[in-house]
BAFI-3210 file (N, C-alpha, C; in Angstrom, 3 decimals, decimal comma, padded with zeros to 6 digits):
// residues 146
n [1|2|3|4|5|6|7|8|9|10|11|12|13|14|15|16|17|18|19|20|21|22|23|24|25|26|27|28|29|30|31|32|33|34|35|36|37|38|39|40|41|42|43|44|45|46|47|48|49|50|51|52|53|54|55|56|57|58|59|60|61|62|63|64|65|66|67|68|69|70|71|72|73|74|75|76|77|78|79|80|81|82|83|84|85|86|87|88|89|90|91|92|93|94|95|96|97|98|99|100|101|102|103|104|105|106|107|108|109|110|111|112|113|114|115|116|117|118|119|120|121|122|123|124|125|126|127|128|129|130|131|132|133|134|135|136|137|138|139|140|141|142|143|144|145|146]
n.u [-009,487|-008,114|-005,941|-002,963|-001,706|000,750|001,722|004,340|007,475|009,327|012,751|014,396|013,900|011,537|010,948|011,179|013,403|012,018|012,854|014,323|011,919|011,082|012,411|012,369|009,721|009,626|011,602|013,038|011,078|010,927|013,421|014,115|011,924|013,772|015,863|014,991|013,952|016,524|018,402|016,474|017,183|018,750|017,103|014,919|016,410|017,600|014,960|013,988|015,861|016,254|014,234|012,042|012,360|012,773|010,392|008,465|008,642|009,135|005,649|005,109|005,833|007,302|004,323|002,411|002,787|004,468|001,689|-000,228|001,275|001,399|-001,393|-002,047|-000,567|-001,283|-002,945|-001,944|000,147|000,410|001,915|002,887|000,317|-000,077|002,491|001,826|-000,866|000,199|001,962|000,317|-000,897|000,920|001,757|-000,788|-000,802|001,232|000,408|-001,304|001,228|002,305|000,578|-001,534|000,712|002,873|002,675|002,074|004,431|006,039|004,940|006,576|008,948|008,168|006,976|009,533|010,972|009,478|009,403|012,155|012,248|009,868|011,791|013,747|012,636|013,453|014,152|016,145|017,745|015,551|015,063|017,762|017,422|014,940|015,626|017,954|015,912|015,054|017,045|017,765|015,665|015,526|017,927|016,936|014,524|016,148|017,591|015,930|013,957|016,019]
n.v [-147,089|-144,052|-143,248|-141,508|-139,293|-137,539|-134,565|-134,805|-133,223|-131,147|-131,625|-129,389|-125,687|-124,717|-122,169|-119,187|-116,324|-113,133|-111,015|-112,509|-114,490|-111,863|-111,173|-112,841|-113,165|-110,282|-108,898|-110,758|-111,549|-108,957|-108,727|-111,122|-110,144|-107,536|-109,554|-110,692|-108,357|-107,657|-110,130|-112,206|-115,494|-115,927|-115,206|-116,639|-119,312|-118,590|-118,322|-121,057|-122,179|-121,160|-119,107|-120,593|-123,115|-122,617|-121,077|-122,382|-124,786|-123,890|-123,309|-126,136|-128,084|-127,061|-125,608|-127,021|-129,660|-130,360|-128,913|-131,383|-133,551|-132,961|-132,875|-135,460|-136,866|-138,996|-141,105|-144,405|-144,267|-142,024|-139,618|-140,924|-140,431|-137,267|-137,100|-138,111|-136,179|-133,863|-133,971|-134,289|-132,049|-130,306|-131,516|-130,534|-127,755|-127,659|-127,772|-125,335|-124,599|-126,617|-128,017|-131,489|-134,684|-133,026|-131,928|-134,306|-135,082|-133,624|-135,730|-137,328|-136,541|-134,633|-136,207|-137,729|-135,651|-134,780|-137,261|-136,839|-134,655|-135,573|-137,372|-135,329|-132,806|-130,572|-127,599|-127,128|-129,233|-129,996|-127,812|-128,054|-130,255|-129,693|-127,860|-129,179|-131,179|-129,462|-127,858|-130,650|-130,699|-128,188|-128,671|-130,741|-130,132|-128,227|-129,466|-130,947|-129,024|-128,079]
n.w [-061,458|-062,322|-065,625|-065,576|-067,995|-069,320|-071,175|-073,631|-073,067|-074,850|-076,140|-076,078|-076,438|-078,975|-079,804|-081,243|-080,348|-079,578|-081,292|-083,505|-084,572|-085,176|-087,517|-089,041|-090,147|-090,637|-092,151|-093,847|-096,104|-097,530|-097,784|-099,770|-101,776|-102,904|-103,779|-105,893|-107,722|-108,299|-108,953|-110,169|-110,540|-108,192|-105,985|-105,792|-105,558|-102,510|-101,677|-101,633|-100,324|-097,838|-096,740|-097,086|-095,745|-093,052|-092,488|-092,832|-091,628|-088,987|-089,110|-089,944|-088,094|-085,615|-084,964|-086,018|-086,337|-083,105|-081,471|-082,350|-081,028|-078,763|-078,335|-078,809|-076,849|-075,209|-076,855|-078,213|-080,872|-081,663|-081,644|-084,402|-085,643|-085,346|-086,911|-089,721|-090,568|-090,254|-092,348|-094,479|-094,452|-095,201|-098,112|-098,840|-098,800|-100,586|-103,069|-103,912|-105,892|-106,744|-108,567|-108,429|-108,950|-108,580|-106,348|-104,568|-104,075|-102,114|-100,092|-098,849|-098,160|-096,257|-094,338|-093,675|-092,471|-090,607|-089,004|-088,184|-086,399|-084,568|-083,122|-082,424|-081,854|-082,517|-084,638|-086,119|-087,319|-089,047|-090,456|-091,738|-093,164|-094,460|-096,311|-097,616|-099,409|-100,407|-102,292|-103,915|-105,569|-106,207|-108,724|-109,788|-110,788|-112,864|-114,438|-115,850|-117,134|-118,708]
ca.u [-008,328|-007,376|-004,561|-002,716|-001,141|001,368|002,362|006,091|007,999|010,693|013,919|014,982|012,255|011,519|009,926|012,763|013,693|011,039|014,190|014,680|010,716|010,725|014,148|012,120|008,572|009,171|012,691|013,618|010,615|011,713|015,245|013,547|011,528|014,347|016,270|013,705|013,949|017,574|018,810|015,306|017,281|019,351|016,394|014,192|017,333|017,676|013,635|013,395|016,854|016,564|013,398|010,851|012,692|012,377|009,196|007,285|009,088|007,831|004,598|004,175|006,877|007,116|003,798|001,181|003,174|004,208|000,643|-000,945|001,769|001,104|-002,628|-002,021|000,168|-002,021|-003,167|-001,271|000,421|-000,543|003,347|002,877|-000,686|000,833|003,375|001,042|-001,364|001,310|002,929|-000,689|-001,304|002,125|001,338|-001,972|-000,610|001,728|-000,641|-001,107|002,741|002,568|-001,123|-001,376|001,026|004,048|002,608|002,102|005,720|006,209|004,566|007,648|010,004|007,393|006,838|011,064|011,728|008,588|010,137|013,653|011,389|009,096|012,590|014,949|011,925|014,193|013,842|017,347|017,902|014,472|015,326|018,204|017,066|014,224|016,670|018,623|015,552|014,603|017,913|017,792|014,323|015,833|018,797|016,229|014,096|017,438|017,965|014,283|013,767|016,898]
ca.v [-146,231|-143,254|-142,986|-140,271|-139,038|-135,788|-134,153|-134,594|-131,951|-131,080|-131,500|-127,885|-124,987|-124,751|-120,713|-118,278|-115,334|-112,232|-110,604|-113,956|-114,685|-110,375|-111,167|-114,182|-112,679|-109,187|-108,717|-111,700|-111,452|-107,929|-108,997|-112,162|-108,989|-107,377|-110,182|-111,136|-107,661|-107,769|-111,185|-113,600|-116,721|-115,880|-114,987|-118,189|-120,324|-117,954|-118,505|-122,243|-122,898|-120,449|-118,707|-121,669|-123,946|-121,820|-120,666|-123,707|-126,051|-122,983|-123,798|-127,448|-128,434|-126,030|-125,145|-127,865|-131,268|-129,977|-129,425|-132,464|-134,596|-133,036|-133,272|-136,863|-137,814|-139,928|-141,729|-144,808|-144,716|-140,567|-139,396|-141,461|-140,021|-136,308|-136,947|-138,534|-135,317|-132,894|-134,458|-134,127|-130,367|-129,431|-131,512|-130,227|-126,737|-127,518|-127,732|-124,365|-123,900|-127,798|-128,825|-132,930|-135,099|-132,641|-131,527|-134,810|-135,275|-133,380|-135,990|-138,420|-135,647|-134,263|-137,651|-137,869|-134,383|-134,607|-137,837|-136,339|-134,086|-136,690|-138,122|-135,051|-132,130|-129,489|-127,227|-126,868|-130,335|-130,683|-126,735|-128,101|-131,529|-129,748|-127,101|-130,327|-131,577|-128,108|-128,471|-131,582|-130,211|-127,396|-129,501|-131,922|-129,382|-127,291|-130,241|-131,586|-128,034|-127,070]
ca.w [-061,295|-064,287|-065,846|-065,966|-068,904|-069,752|-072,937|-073,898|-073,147|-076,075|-075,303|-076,121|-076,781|-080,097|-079,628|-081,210|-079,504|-080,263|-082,313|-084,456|-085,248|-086,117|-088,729|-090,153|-090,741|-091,390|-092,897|-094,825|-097,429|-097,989|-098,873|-100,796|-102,873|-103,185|-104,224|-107,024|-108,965|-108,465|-109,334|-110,051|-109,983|-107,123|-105,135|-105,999|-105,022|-101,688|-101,112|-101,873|-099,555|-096,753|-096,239|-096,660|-094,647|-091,869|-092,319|-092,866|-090,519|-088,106|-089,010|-090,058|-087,181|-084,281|-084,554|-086,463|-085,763|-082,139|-080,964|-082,710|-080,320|-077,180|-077,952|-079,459|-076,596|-074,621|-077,292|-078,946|-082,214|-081,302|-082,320|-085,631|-086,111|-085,686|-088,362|-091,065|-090,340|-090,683|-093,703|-095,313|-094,352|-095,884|-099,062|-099,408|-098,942|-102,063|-104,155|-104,673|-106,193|-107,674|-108,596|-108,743|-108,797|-107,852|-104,480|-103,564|-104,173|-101,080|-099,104|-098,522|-097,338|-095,417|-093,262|-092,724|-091,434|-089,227|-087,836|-087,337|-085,296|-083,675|-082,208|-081,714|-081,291|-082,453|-085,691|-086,578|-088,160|-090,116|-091,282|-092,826|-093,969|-095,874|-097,304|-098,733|-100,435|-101,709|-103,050|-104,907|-106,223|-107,692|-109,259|-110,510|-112,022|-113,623|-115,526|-116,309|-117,680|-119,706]
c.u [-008,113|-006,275|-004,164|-001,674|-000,485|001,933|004,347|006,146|009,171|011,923|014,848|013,787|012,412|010,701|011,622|012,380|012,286|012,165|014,053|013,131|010,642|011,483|013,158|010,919|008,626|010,372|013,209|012,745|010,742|012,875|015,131|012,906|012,407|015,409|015,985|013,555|015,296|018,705|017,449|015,753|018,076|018,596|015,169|014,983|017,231|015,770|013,933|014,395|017,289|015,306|012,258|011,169|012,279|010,795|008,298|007,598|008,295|006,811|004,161|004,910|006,508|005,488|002,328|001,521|003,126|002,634|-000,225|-000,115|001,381|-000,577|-003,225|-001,379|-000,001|-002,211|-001,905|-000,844|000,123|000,829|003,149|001,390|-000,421|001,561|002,584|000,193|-000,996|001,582|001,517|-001,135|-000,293|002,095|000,478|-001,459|000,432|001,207|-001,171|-000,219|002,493|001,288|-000,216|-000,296|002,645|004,066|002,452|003,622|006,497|006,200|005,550|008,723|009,241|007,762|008,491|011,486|010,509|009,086|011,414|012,657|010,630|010,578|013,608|014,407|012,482|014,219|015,067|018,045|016,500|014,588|016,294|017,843|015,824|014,844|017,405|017,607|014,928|016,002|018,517|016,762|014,876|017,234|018,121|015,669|014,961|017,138|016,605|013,866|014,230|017,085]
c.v [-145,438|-143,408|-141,554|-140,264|-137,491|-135,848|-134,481|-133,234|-132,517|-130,857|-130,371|-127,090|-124,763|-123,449|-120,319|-116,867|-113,842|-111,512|-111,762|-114,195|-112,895|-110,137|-112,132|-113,895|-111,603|-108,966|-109,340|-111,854|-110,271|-108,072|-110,278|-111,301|-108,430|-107,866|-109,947|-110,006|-107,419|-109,122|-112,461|-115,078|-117,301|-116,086|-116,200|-119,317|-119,368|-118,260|-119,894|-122,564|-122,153|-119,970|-119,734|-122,331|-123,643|-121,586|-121,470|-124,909|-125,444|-123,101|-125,181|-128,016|-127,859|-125,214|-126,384|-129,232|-130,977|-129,639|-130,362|-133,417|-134,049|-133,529|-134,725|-137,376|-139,325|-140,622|-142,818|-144,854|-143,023|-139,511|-139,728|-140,910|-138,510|-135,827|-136,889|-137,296|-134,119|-132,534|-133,883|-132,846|-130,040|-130,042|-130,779|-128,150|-125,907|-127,535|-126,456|-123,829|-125,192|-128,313|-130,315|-133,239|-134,343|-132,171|-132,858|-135,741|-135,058|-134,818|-136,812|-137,802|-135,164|-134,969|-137,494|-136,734|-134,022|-136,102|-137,707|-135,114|-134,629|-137,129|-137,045|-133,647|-131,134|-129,016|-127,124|-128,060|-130,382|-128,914|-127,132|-129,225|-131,002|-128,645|-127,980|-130,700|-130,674|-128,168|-129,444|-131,575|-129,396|-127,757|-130,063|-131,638|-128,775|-128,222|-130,616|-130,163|-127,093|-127,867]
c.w [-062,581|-063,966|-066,132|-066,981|-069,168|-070,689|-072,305|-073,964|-074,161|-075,359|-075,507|-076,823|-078,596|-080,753|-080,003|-080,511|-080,881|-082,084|-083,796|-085,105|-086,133|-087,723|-089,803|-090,732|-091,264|-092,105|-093,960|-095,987|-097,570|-098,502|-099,821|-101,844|-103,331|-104,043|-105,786|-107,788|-109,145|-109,302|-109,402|-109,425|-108,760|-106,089|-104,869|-105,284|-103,034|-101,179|-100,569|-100,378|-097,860|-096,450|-096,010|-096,292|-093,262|-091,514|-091,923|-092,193|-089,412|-087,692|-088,754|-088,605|-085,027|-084,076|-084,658|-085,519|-083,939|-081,169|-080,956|-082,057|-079,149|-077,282|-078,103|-078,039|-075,873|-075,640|-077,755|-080,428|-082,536|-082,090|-083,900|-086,437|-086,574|-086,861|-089,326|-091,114|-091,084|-091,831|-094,632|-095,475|-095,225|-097,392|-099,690|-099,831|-100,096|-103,133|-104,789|-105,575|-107,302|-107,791|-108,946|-108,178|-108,037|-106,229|-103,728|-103,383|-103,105|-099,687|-098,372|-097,772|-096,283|-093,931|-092,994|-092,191|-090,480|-088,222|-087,405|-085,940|-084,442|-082,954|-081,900|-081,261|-081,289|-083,956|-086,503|-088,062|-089,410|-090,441|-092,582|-094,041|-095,463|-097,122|-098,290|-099,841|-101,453|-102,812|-104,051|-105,870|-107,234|-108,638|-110,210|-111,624|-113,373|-114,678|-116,053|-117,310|-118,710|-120,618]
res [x|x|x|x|x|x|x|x|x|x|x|x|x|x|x|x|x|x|x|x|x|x|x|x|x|x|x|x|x|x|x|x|x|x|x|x|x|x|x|x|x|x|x|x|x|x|x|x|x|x|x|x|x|x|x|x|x|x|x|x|x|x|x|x|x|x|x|x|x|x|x|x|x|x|x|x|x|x|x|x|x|x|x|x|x|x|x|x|x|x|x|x|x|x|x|x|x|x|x|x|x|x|x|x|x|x|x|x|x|x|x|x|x|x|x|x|x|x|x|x|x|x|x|x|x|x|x|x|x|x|x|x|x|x|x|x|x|x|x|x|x|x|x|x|x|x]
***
């Protein structure tokens, strides 16, 4: 006898409106450039806490994690494989900004806002959750630096 197996569906879509993906790719690093010869540290704080949240949840989230569970879902432990995956792409992809030991600094936040996503499959919460720890990043640094 097979088994049959179907992807999880998300429990709200996690695709933004054409409008909303056009605001977030083509407009908002224009007003992040803009920013940045206008006010530098305004626009760094305005990147770190608003545009790469978005962006890269987008990706590692709504677009990386999200297909590595439907294509995981059959498998066991396939959700938890997903995450760990994920978490490792978006480290590895810090590494250009933080060589060594600071990109893999990432990897711990990574793993908890891909499982607020593994259990609530919606971008809204792990937008802000990683906005918080960009936030305590650039706090951490302020002081580590001045």
């Amino acid at each position: 006898m097979k088994s049959s197996c179907t992807s999880p569906t998300p429990a709200a879509p996690w695709q933004l409106p054409a409008q909303a993906s056009a605001l977030v790719v083509g407009v908002l690093p224009l007003l992040v450039v803009a920013l940045l010869a206008l006010a530098p540290v305004a626009a760094r704080w305005a990147l770190l806490l608003v545009y790469a949240p978005v962006v890269e949840e987008l990706v590692f989230r709504a677009g990386l994690q999200e297909a590595l569970m439907r294509r995981l879902a059959c498998w066991r432990g396939g959700a938890l494989a997903a995450n760990l995956i994920t978490a490792l792409a978006f480290a590895a992809a810090h590494t250009a900004l933080h060589p060594g030991a600071l990109a893999a600094l990432t990897l711990l936040p990574a793993l908890l806002v891909g499982r607020v996503y593994e259990q609530r499959r919606r971008l809204a919460p792990c937008v802000a959750l990683h906005a918080g720890f960009n936030a305590i990043w650039l706090l951490w640094a302020a002081r580590l630096f001045t």
